[in-house]
N, C-alpha and C positions, 0 to 999 in steps of 0.2 A: 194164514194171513196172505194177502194177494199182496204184490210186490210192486202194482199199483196202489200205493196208497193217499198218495193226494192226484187231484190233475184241477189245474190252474186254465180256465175256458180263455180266459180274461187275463192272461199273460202270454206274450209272444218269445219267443228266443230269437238266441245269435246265433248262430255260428258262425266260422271265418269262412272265408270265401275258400280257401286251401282246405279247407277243412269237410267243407261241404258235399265237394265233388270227392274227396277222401273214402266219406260216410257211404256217398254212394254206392262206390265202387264197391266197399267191403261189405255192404249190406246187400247188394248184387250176388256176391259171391257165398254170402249165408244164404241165401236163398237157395242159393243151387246146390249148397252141400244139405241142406234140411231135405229137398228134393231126393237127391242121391240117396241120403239115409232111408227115407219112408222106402224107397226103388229095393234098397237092399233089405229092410223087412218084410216089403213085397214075397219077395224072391227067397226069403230065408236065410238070407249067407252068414258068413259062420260071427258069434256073435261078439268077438272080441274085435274083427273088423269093422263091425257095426259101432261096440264100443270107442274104437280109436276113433270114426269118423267124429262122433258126437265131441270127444275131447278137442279137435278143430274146430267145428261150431260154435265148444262151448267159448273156447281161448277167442278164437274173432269175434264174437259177441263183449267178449272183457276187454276187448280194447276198442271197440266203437263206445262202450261203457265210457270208460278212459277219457278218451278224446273230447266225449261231449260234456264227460266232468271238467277235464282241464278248458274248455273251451266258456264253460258255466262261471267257474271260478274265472278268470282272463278277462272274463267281458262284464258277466250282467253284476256279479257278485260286489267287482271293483267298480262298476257304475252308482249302483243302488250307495255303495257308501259313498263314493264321491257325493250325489245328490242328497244326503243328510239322510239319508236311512238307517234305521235301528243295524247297529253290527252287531248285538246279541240275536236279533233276529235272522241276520244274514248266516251268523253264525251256524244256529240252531238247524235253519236249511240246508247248511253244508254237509253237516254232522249226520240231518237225517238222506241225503245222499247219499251219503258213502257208507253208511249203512246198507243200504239197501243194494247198492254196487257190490259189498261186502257177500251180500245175499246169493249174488249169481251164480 
């Protein structure tokens, strides 16, 4: 089961302004330890170091997770009820987030 399992064409998101250049920054830096990693499969090095890297990857990846959850709930979550949206439905999407956050 792919871990994309909805995508919304026709919904935009928030995120905060602090938060944005945040995301950047650390998804900047997944980039460059995913780089490192493939470099060091390259290269064959020994595979517990390879291991350890991916354990950073995996952990900065969980907190951009994080982030854009807590930034989900904060903004669009608390909007949508404010403007008279279904909170069983708000719900529902919270739940199936953090499932799948759960997943990573």
């Amino acid at each position: 089961m792919s871990l994309v399992a909805e995508v919304h064409p026709d919904l935009s998101g928030y995120i905060k302004a602090g938060n944005k250049a945040k995301l950047a920054e650390r998804l900047d830096r997944i980039e460059g330890q995913a780089r490192g990693i493939k470099r060091m499969v390259d290269r064959e090095a020994y595979c517990v170091d390879i291991l350890t890297q991916i354990a950073s990857l995996v952990a900065a990846s969980e907190r951009v997770a994080s982030i854009l959850l807590e930034d989900h709930m904060d903004h669009c979550v608390r909007e949508a009820l404010e403007n008279g949206e279904s909170a069983e439905e708000k719900i529902e999407e919270i739940k199936a987030a953090v499932e799948r956050f759960r997943r990573i």
